[in-house]
C-alpha positions in Angstrom: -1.6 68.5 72.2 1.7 70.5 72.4 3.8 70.7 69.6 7.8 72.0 70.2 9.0 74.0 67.6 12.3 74.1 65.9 14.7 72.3 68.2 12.3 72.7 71.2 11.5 69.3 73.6 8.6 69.0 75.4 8.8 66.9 78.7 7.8 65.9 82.1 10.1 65.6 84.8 9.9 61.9 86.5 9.4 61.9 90.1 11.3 59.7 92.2 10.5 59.0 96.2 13.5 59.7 98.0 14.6 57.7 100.9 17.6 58.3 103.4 19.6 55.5 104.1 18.2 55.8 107.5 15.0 55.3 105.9 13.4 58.8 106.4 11.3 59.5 103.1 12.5 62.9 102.2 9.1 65.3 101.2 9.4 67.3 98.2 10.2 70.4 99.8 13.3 68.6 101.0 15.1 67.4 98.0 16.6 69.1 95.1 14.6 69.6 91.8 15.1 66.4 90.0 16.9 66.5 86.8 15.5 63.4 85.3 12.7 63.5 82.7 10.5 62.0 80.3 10.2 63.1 76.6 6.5 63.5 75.7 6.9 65.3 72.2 10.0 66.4 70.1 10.2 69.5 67.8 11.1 69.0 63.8 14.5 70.6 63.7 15.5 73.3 61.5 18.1 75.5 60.9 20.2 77.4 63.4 23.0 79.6 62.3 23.1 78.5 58.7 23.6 75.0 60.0 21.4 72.3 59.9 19.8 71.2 63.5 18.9 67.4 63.9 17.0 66.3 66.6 19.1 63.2 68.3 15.8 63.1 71.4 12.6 60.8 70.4 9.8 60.7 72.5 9.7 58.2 75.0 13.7 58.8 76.1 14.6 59.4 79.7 16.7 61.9 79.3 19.0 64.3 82.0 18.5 68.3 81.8 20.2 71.2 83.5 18.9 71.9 86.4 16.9 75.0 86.0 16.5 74.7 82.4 13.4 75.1 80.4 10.0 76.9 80.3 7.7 75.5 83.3 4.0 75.3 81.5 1.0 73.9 82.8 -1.2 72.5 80.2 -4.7 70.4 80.9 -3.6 70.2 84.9 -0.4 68.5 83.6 2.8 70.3 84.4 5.2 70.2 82.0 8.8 72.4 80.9 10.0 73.0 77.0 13.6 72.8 76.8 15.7 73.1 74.0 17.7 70.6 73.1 21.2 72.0 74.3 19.1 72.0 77.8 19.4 68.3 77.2 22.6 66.6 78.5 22.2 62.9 78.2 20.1 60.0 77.2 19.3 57.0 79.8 19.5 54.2 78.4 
């Protein structure tokens, strides 16, 4: 298992079939990176700065990142990207 550090997320972007509204089913060479994602594990928090950092993310959230945020890692043929949590701009809810 992969444990974040600090105020490092660990997720897995969701992948979502894309279809024209002509019906064409766009490969995934043909459509931009998607910037939606899955939270699989959260890091504690810490300190940043003096300041205290609190983790806001829990796993489970669908959450929105930058688009080329994050560290891609591939870890037991999963692929996965650590982000921190400033890479994170919103929650789905």
């Amino acid at each position: 298992m992969i444990k974040p550090l600090k105020d490092r997320v660990l997720i897995k972007m969701v992948e979502n079939e894309e279809t024209t509204k002509s019906g064409i089913i766009l490969s995934s060479g043909a459509k931009e990176k998607p910037q939606v994602a899955e939270v699989i594990e959260v890091g504690p928090g810490g300190e940043k700065e003096g300041k205290e950092i609190k983790m806001y993310i829990k796993k489970g959230d669908k959450v929105i990142i930058n688009k080329y945020s994050g560290t891609e890692i591939k870890y037991e043929n999963e692929d996965y990207i650590i982000v921190s949590e400033d890479d994170i701009l919103a929650i789905i809810e």
